[in-house]
NUDREN-872460 format. One record per residue (C-alpha): residue in one letter; y, z, x. Coordinates in Angstrom, 3 decimals, padded with zeros to 6 digits, always signed. Layout:
! NUDREN-872460
<node code="a" Y="Y" Z="Z" X="X"/>
...
END
This chain:
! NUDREN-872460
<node code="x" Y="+000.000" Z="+000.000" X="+000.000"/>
<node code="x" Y="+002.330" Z="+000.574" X="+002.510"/>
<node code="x" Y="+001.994" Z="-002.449" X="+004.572"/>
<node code="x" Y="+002.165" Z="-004.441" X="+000.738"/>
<node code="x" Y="+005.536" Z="-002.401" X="+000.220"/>
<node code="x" Y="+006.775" Z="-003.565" X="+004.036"/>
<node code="x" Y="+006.035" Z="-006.873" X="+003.461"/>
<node code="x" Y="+007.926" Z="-006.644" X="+000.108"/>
<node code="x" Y="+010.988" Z="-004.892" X="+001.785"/>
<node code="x" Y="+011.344" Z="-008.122" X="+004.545"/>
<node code="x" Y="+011.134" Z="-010.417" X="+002.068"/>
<node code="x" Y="+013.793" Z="-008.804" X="-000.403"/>
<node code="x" Y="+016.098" Z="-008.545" X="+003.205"/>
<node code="x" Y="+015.410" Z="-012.405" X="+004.099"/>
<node code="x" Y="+018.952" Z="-013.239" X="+003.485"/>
<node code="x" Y="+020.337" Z="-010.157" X="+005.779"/>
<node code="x" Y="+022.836" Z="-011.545" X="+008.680"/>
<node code="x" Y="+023.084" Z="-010.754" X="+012.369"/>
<node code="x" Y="+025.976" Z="-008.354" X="+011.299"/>
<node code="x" Y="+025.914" Z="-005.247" X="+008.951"/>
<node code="x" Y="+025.520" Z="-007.397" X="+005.905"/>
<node code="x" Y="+026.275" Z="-005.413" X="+002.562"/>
<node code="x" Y="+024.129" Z="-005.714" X="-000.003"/>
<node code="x" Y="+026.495" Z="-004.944" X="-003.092"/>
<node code="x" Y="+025.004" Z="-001.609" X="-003.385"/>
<node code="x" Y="+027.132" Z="+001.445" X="-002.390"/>
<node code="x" Y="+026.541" Z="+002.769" X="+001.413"/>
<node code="x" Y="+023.793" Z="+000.377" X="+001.587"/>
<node code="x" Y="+023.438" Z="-002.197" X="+004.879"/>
<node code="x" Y="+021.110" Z="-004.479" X="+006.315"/>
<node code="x" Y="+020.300" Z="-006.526" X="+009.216"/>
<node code="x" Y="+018.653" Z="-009.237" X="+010.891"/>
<node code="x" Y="+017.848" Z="-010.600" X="+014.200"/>
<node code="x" Y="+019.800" Z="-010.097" X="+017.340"/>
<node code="x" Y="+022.959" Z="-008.157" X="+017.084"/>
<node code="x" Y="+025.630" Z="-008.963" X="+019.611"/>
<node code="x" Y="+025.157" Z="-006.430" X="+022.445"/>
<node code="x" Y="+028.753" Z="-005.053" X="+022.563"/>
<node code="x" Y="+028.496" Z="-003.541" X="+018.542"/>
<node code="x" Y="+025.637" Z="-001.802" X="+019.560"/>
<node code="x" Y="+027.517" Z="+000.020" X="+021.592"/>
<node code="x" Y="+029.340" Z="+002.215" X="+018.952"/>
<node code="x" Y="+030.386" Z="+005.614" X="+017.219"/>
<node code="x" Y="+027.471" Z="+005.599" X="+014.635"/>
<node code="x" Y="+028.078" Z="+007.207" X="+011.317"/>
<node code="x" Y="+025.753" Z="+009.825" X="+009.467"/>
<node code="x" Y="+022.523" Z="+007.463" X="+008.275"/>
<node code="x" Y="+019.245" Z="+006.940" X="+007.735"/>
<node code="x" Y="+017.905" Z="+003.647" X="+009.162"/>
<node code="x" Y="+014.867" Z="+002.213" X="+008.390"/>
<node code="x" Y="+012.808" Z="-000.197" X="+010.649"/>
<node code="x" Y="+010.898" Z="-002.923" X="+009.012"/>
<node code="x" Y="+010.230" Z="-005.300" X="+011.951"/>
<node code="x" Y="+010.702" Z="-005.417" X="+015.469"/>
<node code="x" Y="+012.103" Z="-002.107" X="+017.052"/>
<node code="x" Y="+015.276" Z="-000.533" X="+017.937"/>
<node code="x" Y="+016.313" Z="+002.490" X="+020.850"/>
<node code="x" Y="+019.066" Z="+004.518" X="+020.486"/>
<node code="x" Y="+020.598" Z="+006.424" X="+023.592"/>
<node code="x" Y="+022.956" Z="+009.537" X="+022.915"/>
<node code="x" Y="+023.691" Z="+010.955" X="+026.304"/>
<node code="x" Y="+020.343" Z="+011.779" X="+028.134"/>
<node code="x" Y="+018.360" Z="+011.329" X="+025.008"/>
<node code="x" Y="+016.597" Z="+007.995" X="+024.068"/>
<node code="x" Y="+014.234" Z="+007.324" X="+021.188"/>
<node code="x" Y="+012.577" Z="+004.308" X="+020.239"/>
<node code="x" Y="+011.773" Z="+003.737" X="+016.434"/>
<node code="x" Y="+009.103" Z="+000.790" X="+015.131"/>
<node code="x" Y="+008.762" Z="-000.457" X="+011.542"/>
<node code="x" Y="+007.347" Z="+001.907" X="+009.196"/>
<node code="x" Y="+009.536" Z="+005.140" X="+010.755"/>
<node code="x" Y="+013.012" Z="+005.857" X="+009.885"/>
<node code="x" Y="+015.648" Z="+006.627" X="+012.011"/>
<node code="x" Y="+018.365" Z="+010.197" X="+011.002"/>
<node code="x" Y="+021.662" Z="+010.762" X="+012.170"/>
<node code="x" Y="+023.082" Z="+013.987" X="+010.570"/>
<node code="x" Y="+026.980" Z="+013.452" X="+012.215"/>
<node code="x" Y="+028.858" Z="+010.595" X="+014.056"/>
<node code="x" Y="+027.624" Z="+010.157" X="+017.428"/>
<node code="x" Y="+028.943" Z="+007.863" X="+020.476"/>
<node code="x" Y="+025.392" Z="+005.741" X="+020.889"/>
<node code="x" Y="+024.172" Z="+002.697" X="+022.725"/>
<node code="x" Y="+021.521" Z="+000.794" X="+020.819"/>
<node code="x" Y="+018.826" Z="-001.825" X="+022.082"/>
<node code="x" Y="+016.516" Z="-004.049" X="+019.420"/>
<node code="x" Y="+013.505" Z="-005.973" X="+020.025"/>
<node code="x" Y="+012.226" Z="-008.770" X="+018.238"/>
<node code="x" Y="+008.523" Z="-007.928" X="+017.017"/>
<node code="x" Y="+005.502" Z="-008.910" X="+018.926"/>
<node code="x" Y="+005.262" Z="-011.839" X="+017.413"/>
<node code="x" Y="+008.887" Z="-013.016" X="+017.631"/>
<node code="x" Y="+009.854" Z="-012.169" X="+013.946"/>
<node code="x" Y="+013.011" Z="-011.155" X="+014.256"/>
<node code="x" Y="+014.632" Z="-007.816" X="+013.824"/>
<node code="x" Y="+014.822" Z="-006.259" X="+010.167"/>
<node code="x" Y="+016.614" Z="-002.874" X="+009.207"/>
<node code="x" Y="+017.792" Z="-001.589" X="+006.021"/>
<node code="x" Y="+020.699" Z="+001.614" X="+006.318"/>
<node code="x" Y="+022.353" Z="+003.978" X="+004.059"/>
<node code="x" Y="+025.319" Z="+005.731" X="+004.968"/>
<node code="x" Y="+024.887" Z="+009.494" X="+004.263"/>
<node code="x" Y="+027.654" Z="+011.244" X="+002.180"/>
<node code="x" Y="+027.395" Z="+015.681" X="+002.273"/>
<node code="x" Y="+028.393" Z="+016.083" X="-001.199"/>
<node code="x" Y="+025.472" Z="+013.833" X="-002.468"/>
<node code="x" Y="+022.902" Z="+015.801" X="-000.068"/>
<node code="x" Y="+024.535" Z="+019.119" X="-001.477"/>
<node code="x" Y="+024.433" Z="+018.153" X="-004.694"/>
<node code="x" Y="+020.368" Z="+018.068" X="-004.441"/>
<node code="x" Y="+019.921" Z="+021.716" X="-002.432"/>
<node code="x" Y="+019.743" Z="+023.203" X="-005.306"/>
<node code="x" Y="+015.887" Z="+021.098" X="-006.736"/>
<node code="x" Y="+013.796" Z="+020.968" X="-003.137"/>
<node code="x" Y="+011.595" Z="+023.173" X="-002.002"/>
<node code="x" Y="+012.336" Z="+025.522" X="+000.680"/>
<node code="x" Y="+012.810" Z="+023.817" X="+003.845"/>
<node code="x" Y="+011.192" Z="+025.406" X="+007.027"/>
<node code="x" Y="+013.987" Z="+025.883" X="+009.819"/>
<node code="x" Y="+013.647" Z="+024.157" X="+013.051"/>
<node code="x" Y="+013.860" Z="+025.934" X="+016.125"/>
<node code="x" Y="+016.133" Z="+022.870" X="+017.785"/>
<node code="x" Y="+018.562" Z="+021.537" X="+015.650"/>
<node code="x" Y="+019.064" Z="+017.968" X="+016.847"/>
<node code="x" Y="+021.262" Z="+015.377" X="+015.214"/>
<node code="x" Y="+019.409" Z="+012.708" X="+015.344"/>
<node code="x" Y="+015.985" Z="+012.199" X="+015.129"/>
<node code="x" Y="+012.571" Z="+009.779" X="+014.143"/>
<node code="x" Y="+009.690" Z="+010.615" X="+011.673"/>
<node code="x" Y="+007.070" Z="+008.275" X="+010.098"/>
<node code="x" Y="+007.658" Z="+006.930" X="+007.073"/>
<node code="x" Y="+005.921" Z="+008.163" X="+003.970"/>
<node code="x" Y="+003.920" Z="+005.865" X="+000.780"/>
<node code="x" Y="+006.428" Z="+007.634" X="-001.389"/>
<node code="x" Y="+009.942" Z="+007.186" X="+000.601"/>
<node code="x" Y="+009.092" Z="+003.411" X="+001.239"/>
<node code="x" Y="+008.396" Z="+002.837" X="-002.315"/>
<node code="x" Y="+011.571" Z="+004.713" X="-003.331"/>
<node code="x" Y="+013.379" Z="+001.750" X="-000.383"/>
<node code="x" Y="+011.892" Z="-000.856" X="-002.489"/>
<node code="x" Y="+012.881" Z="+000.591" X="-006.064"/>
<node code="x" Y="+016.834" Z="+000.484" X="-004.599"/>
<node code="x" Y="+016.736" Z="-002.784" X="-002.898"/>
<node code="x" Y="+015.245" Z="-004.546" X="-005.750"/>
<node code="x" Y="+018.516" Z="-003.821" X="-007.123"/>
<node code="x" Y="+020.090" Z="-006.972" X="-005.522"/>
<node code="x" Y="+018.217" Z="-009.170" X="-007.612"/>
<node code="x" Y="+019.480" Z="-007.454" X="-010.733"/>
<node code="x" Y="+023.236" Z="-006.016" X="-009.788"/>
<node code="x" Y="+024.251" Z="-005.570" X="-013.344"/>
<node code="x" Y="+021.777" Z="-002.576" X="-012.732"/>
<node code="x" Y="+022.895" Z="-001.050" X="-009.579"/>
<node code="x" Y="+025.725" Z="+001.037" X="-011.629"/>
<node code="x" Y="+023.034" Z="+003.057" X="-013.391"/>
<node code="x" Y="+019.822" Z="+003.034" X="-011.098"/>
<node code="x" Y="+021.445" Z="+002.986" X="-007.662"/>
<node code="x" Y="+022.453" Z="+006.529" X="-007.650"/>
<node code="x" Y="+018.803" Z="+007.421" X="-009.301"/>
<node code="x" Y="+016.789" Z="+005.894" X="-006.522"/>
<node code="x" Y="+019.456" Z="+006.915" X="-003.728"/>
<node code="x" Y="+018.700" Z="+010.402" X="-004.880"/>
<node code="x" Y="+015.115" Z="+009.691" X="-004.469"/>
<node code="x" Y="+015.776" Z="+008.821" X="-001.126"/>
<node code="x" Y="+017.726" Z="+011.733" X="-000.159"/>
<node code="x" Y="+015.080" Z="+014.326" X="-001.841"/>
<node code="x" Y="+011.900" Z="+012.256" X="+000.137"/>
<node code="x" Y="+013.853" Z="+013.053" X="+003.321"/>
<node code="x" Y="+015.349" Z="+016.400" X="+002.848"/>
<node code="x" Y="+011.250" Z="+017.268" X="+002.051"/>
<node code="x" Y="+010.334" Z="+015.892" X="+005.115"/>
<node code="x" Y="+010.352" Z="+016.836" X="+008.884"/>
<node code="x" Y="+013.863" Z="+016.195" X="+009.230"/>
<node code="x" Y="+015.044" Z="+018.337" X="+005.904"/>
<node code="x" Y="+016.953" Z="+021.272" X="+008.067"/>
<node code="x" Y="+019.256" Z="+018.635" X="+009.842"/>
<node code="x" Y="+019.939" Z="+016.971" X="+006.421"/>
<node code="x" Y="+020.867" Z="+019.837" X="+004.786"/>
<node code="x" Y="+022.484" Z="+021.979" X="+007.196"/>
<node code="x" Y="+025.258" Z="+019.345" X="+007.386"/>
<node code="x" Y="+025.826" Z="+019.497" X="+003.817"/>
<node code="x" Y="+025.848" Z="+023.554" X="+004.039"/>
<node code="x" Y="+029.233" Z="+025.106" X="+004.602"/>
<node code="x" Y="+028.848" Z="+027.859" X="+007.736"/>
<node code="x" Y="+025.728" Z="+026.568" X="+009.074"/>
<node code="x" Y="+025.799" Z="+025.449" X="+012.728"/>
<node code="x" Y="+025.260" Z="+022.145" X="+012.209"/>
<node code="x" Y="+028.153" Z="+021.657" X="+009.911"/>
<node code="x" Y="+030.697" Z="+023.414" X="+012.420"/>
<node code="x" Y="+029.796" Z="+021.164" X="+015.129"/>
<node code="x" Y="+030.230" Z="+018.267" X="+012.284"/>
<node code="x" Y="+033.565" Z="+019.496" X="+011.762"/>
<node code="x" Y="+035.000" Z="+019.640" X="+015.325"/>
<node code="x" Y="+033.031" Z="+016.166" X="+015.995"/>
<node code="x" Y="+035.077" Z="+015.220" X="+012.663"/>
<node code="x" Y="+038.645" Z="+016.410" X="+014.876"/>
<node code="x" Y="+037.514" Z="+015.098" X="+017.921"/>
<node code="x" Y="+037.066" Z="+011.342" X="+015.843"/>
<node code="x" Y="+041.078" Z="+011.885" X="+015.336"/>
<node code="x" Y="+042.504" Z="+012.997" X="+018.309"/>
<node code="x" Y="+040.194" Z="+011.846" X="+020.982"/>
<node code="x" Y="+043.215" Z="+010.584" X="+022.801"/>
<node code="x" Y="+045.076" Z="+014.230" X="+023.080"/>
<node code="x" Y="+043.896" Z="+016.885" X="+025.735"/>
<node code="x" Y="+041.772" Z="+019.402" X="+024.574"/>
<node code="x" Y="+039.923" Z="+022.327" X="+025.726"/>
<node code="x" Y="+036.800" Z="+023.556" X="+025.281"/>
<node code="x" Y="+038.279" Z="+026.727" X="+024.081"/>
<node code="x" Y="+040.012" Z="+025.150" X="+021.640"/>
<node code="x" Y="+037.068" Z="+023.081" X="+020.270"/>
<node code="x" Y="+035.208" Z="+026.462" X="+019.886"/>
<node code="x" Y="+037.821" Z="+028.370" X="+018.338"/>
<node code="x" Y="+038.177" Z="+025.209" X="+015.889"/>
<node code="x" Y="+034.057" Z="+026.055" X="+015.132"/>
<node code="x" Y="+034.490" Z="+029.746" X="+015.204"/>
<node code="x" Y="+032.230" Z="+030.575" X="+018.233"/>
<node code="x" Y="+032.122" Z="+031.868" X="+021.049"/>
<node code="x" Y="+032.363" Z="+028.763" X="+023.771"/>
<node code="x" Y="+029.219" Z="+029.640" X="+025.335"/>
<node code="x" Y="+027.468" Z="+029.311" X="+022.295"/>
<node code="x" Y="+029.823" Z="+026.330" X="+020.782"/>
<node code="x" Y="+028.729" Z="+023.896" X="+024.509"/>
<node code="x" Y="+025.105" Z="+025.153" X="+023.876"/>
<node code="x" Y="+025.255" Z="+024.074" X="+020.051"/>
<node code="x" Y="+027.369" Z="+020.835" X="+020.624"/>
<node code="x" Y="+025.129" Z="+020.035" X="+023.429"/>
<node code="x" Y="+021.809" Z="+020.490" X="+021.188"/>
<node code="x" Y="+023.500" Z="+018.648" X="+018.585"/>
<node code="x" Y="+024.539" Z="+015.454" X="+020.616"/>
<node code="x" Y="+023.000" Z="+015.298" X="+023.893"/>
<node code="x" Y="+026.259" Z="+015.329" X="+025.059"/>
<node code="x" Y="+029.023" Z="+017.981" X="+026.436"/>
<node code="x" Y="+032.036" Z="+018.535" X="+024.419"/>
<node code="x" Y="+034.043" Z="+016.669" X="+027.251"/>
<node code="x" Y="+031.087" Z="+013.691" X="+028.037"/>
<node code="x" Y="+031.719" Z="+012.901" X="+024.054"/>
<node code="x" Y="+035.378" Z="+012.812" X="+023.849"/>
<node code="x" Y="+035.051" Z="+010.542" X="+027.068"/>
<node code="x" Y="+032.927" Z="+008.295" X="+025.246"/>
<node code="x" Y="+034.838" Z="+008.228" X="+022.408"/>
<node code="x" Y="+037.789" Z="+007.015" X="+024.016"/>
<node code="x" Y="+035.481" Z="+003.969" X="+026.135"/>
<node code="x" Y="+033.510" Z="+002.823" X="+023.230"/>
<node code="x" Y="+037.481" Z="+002.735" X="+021.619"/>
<node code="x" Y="+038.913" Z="+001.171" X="+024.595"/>
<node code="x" Y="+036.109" Z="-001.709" X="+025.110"/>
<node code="x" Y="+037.337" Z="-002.326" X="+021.256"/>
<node code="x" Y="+040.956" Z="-002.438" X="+021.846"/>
<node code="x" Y="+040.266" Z="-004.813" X="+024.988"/>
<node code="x" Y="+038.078" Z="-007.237" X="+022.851"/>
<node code="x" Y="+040.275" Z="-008.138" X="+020.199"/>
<node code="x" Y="+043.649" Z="-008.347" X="+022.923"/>
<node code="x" Y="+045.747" Z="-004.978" X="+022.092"/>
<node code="x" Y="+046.442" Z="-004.735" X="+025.512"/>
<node code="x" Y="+045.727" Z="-005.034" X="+029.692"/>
<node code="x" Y="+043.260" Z="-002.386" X="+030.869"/>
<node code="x" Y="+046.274" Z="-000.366" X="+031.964"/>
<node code="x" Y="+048.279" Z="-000.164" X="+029.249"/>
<node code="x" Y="+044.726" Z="+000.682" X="+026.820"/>
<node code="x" Y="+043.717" Z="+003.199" X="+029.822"/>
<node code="x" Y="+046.880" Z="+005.097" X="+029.175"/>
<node code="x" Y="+046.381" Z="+004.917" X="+025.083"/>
<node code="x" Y="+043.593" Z="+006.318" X="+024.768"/>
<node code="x" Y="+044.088" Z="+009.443" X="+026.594"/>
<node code="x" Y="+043.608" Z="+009.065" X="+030.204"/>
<node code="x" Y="+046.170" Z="+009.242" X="+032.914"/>
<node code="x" Y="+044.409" Z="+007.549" X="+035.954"/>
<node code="x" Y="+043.550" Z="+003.852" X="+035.703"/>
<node code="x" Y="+041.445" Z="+004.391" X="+038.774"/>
<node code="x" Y="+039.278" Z="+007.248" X="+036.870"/>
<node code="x" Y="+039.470" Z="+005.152" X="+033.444"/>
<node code="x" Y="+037.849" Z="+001.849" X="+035.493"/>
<node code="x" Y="+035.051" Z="+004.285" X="+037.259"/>
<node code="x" Y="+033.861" Z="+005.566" X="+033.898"/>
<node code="x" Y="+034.022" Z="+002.655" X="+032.180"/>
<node code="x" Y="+032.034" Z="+000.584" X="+034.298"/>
<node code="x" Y="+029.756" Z="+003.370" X="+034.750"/>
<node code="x" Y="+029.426" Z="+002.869" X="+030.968"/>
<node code="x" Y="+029.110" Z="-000.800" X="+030.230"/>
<node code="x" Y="+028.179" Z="-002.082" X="+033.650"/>
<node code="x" Y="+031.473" Z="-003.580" X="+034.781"/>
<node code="x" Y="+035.186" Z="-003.042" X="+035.234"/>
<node code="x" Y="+037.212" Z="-003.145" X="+031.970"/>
<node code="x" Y="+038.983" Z="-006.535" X="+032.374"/>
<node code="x" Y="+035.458" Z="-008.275" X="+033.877"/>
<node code="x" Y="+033.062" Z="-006.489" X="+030.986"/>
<node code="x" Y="+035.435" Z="-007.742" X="+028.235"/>
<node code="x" Y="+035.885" Z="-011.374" X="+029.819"/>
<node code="x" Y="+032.288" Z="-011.187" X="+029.915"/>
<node code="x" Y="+031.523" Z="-009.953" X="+026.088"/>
<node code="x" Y="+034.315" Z="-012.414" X="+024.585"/>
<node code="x" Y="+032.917" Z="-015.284" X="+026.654"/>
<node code="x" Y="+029.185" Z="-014.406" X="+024.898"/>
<node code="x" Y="+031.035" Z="-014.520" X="+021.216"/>
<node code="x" Y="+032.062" Z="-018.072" X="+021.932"/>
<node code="x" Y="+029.299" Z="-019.303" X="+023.109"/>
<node code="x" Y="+027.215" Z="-017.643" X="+019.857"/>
<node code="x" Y="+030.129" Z="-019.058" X="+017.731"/>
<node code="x" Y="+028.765" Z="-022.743" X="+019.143"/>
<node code="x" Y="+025.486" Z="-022.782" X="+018.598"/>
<node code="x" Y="+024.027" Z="-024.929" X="+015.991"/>
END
C-alpha cells in the first residue's frame, strides 16, 4: 500500500517545476528535478518535507542528514541550511512535496493527541520514516488540486491530519514544543525570530539570552542543540546567505553589501564568505549568475 500511495503521490506532482511551485493550496509546495544550487543555500522556514523520489541532504552547521523517499524531513524553526538533491537511482528526477508549518495550527491540536514522550535532545530538525497512515493523509490533500473548488473546506481537514500523524510520531516533542509558550524550544524560536530582523546590528550573547530568559550558559547550550550552530556562527550565516542574495540580483559591489549587512571588515566578510560558498563574493556570484543564463538557454 505504501509503495501504491508513492506512486500515486509522483504522479499527482508530475506537473511540479524546478522551483517551489505552489499548488493552490495554502502553505503547500512542491518540486521537481534539479534545483539551482545557489537556492539551496537558504534560511529554511518551519516545514515538513516529504521525499518521494530521489534524495535530498540538509547541512545545519556540523550536522548533515540525508532523507530518501518514503521519510519526511522536520524543521521546527528557521534555520540557515545548505541543501544537496540527488536524482534517484534510476535517473527519475527529484520529487518533494512541503508544507509550511504555522504554531497556532499545531497549538490548536495539543489539546486531542495523546501524551507525547519527551526527548532527551531537543533538535530542530530531524528525519523519521514515513507511516501507511501519514502518506495516505499526503495523498487525501494533494488530490485537492484536481478538485480546487474543494480545497476551502477539506484542505484544513486533511492538513490537520497531517499535523496530528506527526505530532504522534517520533518527532511530536519538537512539533509541539514550538507551538508551547515557555518551553525551550519556543524561546530559542523567538530569539531566532529577532535575530531574522536585525541580523545586521551587533549583538551579544548576553543580550540574546536575556531576550530568552536564561542564563547564557544554558541559552549557547540550548541554541546550540537546537541549530547545530552558535548564537554568533548563525547570525554570521544569516548575514552570507543574505549577502550572496543581495549580490545576485545587483544591490551592490561586495563592499558596499559587506558593510550592509553588518560587518565592518571587507577582508573578514570575503574570508567567511568564501569559506561558505567556495569562492570570493564577486567570483561566487559571477559564477552563480553565469549558471542562470546558461539554464535560461537550454531548450
Amino acid at each position: 500500500m505504501t509503495q501504491k500511495t508513492l506512486e500515486e503521490l509522483r504522479h499527482l506532482m508530475a506537473h511540479a517545476g524546478n522551483r517551489r511551485t505552489e499548488t493552490g493550496i495554502p502553505r503547500l509546495a512542491m518540486v521537481k528535478g534539479r534545483v539551482p544550487e545557489h537556492e539551496l543555500a537558504a534560511v529554511y522556514q518551519p516545514m515538513i518535507n516529504l521525499i518521494l523520489q530521489g534524495s535530498k541532504t540538509m547541512s545545519v552547521g556540523d550536522r548533515t542528514l540525508r532523507y530518501d523517499p518514503a521519510t519526511y524531513f522536520v524543521m521546527s524553526v528557521d534555520l540557515p541550511a545548505i541543501g544537496t538533491i540527488h536524482a534517484a537511482e534510476d535517473g527519475a528526477p527529484y520529487l518533494a512535496v512541503a508544507l509550511t508549518l504555522e504554531p497556532a495550527r499545531i497549538a490548536s491540536l495539543l489539546a486531542d493527541i495523546p501524551p507525547i514522550r519527551a526527548n532527551a535532545r531537543q533538535e530542530g530538525f530531524s528525519v523519521a520514516a514515513v507511516t501507511p497512515d501519514l502518506l495516505d493523509a499526503w495523498a487525501r490533500l494533494l488530490r485537492l488540486m484536481a478538485r480546487p473548488e474543494d480545497i476551502p473546506a477539506l484542505a484544513p481537514v486533511y492538513e490537520r491530519e497531517i499535523l496530528y500523524r506527526v505530532l504522534s510520531g517520533p518527532m511530536g516533542t519538537m512539533m509541539r514544543d514550538i507551538a508551547t509558550p515557555d518551553t525551550m524550544l519556543h524561546r530559542i524560536h523567538q530569539v531566532i525570530q529577532w535575530l531574522r530582523t536585525n541580523y545586521m546590528e551587533p549583538v551579544t550573547i548576553e543580550a540574546m539570552a536575556s531576550r530568552a530568559a536564561m542564563s547564557v550558559s544554558a541559552f549557547h547550550r540550548h541554541f546550540k542543540t537546537v541549530t547545530s550552530l552558535s548564537p554568533l556562527q548563525f547570525q554570521k550565516q544569516l548575514r552570507l546567505l543574505q549577502a550572496r542574495t543581495l549580490l545576485l540580483t545587483g544591490a551592490g559591489t561586495a563592499t558596499s553589501v559587506a558593510f550592509s549587512v553588518g560587518y565592518e571588515s571587507t577582508t573578514q566578510f570575503s574570508r567567511e564568505y568564501a569559506r561558505l560558498f567556495g569562492l570570493p563574493p564577486s567570483r561566487d556570484a559571477a559564477r552563480v549568475l553565469a549558471e542562470i543564463r546558461n539554464t535560461s538557454i537550454q531548450p
